[in-house]
N, C-alpha and C positions, 0 to 999 in steps of 0.2 A: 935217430927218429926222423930224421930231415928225407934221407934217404929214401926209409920204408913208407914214409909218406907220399912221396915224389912214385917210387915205385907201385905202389896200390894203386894211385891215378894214372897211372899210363897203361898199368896192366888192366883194368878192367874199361877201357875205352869200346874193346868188341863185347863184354857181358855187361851186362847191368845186375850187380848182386841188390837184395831187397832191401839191405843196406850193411854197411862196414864199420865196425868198432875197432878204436886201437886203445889198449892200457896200458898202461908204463908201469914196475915195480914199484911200490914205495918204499922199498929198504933198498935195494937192488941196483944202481943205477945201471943204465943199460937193458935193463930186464924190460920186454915186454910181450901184448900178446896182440895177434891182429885176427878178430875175428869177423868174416867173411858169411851174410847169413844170404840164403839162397830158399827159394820157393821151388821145387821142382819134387819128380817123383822118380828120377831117377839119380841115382848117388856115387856117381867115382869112388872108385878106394881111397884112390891116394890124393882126390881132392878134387878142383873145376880146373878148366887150364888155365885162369887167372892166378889162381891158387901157384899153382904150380909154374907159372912165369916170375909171380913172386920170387918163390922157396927160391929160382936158379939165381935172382938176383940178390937174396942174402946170404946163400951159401958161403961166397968168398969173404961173407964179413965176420962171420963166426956163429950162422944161426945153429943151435942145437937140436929142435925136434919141430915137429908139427904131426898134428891130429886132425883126423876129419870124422866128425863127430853129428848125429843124426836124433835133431830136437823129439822129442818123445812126450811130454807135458809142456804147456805156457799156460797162466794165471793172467788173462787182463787183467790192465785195471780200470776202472770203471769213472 
């Protein structure tokens, strides 16, 4: 977690995302998700190049997949 921490702030020094979540498994240790939310109207496939500066730093530590996925409803709340 230390790690992916360290890495998301250094990767995103040249973007400024509209802001960053990271969750951790709760059964799972090890398990988590870092998600990355962005304001823009144009959409990478395979992600922002912060995104993707990430992905090459947890490759070698055994990351499994990654999604880039495009908000379609939000509910404020009030």
């Amino acid at each position: 977690m230390e790690i992916l921490l360290e890495t998301a702030a250094l990767a995103s020094k040249n973007e400024q995302p509209q802001s960053s979540l990271v969750y951790s498994h709760c059964s799972a240790p090890g398990g988590f998700s870092l998600i990355l939310v962005w304001d823009t109207a144009v959409v990478p496939i395979l992600g922002s190049d912060t995104a993707m500066l990430i992905l090459d730093g947890l490759k070698p530590l055994g990351l499994l997949d990654h999604t880039v996925m495009i908000e379609r409803w939000r509910k404020e709340r009030i």
